[in-house]
VOGU-3710 file (C-alpha; in Angstrom, 3 decimals, decimal comma):
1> xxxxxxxxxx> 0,000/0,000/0,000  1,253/3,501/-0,257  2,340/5,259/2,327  0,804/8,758/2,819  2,302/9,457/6,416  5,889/9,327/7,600  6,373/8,244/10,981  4,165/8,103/14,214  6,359/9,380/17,391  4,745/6,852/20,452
11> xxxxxxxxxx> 6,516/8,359/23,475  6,505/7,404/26,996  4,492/9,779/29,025  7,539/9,849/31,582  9,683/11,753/29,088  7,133/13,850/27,766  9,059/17,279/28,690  12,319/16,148/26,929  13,842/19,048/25,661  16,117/17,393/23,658
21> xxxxxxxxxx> 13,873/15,480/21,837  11,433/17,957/21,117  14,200/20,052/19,246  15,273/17,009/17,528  11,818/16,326/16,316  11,648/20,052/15,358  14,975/19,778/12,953  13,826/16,776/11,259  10,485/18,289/10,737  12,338/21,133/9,335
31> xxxxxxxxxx> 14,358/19,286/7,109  11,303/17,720/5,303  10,595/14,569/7,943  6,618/14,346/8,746  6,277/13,557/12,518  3,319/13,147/14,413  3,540/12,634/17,815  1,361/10,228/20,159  2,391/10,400/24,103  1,541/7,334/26,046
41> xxxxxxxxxx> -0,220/7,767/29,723  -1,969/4,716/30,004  -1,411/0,660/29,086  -3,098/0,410/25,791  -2,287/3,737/24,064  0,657/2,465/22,323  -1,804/-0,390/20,536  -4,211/2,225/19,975  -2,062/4,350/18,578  0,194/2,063/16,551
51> xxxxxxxxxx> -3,230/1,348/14,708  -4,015/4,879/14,369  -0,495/4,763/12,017  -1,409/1,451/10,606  -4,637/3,283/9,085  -3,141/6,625/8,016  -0,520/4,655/6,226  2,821/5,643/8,467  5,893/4,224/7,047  7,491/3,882/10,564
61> xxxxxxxxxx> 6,298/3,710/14,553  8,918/4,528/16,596  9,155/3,072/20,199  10,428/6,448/22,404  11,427/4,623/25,952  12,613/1,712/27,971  12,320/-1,429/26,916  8,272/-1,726/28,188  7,457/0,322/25,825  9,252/-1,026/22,454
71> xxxxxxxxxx> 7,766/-4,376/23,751  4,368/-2,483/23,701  4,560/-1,205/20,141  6,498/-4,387/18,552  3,564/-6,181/20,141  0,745/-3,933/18,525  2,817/-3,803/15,222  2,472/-8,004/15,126  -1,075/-7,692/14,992  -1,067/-5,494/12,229
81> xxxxxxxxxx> -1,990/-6,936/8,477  1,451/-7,672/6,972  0,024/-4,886/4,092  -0,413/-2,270/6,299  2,542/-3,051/8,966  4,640/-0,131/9,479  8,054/-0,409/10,206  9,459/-0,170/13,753  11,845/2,402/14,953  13,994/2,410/18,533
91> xxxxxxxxxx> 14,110/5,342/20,667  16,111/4,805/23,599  15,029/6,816/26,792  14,417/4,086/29,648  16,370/3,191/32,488  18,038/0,203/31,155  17,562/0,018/27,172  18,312/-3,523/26,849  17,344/-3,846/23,057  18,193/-0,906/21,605
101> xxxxxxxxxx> 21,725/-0,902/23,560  22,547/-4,611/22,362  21,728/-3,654/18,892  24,014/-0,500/18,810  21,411/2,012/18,682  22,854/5,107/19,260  22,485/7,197/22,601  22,232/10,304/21,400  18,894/11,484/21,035  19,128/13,468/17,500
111> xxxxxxxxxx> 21,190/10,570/15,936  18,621/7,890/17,209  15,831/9,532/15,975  17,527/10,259/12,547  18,358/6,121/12,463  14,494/5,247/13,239  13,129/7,775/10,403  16,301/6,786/7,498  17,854/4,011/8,367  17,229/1,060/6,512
121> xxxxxxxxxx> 13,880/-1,728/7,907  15,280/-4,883/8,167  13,303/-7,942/8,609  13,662/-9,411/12,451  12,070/-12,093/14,643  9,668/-11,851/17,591  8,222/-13,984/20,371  4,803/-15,324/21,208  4,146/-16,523/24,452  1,268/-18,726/25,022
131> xxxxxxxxxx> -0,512/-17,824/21,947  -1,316/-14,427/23,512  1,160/-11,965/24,411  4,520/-11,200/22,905  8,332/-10,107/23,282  11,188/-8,796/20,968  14,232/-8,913/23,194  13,928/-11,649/26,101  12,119/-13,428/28,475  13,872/-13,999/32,144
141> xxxxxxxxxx> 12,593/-16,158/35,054  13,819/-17,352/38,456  15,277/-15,085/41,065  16,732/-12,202/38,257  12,881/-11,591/37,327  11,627/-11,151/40,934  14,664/-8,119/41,299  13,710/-6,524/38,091  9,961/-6,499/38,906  10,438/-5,874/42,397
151> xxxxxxxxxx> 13,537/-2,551/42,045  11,917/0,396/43,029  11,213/2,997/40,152  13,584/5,534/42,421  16,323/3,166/42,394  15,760/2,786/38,733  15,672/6,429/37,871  18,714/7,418/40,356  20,849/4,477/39,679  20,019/2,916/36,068
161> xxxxxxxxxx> 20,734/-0,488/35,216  22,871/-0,763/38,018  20,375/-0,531/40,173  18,876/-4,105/39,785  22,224/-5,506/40,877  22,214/-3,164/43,975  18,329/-4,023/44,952  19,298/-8,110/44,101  22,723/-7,947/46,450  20,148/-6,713/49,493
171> xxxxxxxxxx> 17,148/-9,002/48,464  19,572/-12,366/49,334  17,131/-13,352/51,576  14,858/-14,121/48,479  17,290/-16,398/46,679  15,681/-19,532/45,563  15,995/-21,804/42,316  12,869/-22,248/40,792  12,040/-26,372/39,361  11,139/-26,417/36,322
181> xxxxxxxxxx> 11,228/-28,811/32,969  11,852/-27,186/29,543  11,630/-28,850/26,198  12,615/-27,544/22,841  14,251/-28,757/19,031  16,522/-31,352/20,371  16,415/-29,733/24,136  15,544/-31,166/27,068  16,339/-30,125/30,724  15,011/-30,678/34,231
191> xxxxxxxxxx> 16,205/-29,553/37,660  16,054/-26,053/39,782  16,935/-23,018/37,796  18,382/-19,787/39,532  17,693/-17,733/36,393  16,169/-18,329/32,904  17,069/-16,310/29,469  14,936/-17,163/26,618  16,222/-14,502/24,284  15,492/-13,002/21,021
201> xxxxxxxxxx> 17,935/-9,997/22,264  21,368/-11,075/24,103  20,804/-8,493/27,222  18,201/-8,190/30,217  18,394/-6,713/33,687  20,344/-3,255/32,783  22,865/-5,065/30,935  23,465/-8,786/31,784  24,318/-10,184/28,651  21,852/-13,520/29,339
211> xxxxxxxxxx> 22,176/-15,030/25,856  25,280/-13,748/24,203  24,613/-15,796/20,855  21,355/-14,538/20,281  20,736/-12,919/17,142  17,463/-11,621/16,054  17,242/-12,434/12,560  18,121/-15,946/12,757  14,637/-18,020/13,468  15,661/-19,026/16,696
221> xxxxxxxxxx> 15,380/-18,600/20,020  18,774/-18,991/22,530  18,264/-20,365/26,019  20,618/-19,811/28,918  19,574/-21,482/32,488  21,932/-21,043/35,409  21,318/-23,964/37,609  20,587/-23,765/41,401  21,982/-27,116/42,748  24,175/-24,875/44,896
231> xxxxxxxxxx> 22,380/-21,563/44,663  26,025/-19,338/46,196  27,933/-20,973/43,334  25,432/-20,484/40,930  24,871/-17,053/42,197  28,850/-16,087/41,720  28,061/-17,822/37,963  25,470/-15,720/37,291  27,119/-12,279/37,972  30,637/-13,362/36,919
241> xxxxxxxxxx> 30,302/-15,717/33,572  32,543/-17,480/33,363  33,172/-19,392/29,591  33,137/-22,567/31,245  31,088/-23,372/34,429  28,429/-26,392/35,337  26,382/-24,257/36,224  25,351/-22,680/33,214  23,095/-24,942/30,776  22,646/-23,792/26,866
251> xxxxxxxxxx> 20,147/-24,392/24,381  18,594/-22,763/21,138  15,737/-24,043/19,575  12,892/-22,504/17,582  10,245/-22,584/19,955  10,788/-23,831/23,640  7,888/-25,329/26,496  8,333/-24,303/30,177  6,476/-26,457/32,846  6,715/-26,017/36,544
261> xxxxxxxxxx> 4,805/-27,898/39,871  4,564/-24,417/40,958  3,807/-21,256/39,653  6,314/-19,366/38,073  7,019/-16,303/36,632  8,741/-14,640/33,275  9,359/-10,842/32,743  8,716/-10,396/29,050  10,257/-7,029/28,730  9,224/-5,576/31,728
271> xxxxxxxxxx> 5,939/-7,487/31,569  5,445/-10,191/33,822  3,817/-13,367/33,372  3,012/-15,943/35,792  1,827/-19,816/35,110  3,006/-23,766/35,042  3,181/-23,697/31,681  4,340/-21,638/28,987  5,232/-22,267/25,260  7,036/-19,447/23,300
281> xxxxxxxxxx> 7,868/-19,991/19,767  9,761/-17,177/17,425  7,828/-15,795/14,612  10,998/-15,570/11,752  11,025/-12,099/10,161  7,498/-10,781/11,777  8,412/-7,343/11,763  10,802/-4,591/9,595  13,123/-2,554/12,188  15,329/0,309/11,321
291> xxxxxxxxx> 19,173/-0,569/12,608  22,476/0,027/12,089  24,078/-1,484/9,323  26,633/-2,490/11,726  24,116/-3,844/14,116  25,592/-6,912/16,112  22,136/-8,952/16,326  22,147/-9,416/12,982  23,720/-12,231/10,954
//
């Protein structure tokens, strides 16, 4: 279809009053870019407003803010008729910027926006979880989810990233290994799990590189479980990495199935999800995102 509409701004309501941005916005326009601009201040807005730009024919949606909310609009943008599917830009302004910082996005405001309206839509992969949500750069469960869904938003803002390793190191009274059985192309694992990465995206947590092989163009999804058969160990493995360590268990597999006794939960982006079971499969080049030609998740 043709495209009558350049690209739809969805920003995070928290950084509505960036100055920066709003001058950025204000050169592009300038230099010939349309922009229209959608600010988020409710869940739901980005969906409604990624099919707003779905029906006025935007060439591009671009995701402006942590990694919730590029899981928000890559979400919406899957549900969108192939035909009509915009492309998906990255605007990084959250706390920890997982995605956009493993695929080299730049910082700088002016320069990120400039890559999300020009730079060249490349197909990537996304996740489906239990036939009914989704996420583009990882899901995490065990005792790393509980600290990223449980860090304070002050920590978060103050601190950054960092601040999930600060808020785990004092929440050591919570460490426990969650048991669990997961299944996948050749795959199969059972025993207690201190953390789980199922990754599209190599990085979670403000910057613990879970799944360093992951690459998002490549149909598959990369598993990394750290093992809790002696959870101080397996702590130290998890924080340090070592290349070799039994305590580290690694998998990749186009779709993978999660069952627990208990019920466990995943943070999909920010987004948690609790159950026994879970299946997530990759969906091979769903969606068109502008990157880097040098962009290191790509094969």
């Amino acid at each position: 279809m043709s495209r009558s509409v350049g690209s739809f701004l969805i920003l995070n309501g928290k950084s509505a009053d960036n100055e920066i941005l709003r001058g950025s916005v204000k050169l592009l326009r300038d230099q010939g870019h349309l922009i229209e601009v959608r600010v988020t201040w409710e869940k739901g807005d980005a969906a409604r407003y990624v099919s707003e730009a779905a029906d006025q024919g935007a060439q591009t949606v671009i995701a402006a803010g942590g990694d919730g909310t590029i899981n928000e609009v890559a979400a919406a943008l899957a549900g969108v008729t192939q035909e009509k599917r915009p492309a998906l830009g990255l605007l990084p302004l959250g706390t920890a910027n997982d995605f956009a910082t493993s695929a080299a996005v730049p910082d700088d405001i002016e320069l990120a926006l400039k890559l999300a309206i020009e730079g060249r839509a490349v197909p990537i992969d996304i996740a489906h979880v239990n036939d009914k949500t989704w996420f583009i750069n990882m899901a995490t469960g065990g005792f790393g989810t509980r600290i990223t869904t449980e860090t304070p938003e002050r920590l978060k803002a103050a601190l950054g990233g960092v601040s999930y390793l600060i808020h785990g190191l004092m929440r050591m009274d919570a460490l426990k290994a969650d048991r669990c059985e997961i299944r996948g192309e050749n795959f199969h694992w059972q025993g207690d799990a201190l953390v789980i990465g199922i990754g599209n995206g190599r990085q979670a947590g403000g910057g613990q590189e879970l799944c360093p092989g992951a690459l998002i163009n490549d149909g598959l999804l990369h598993l990394r479980i750290f093992t809790g058969e002696e959870l101080l160990p397996a702590l130290f493995t998890t924080l340090t990495q070592p290349e070799e360590s039994p305590n580290i268990i690694d998998g990749a597999s186009a779709w993978f199935e999660i069952t627990a006794p208990h019920e466990i939960t995943f943070n999909l982006d920010g987004e948690p999800l609790s159950g026994q079971h879970f299946r997530i499969v990759v969906e091979p080049g769903a969606l068109h995102c502008r990157l880097p030609p040098d962009c290191p998740l790509l094969k």
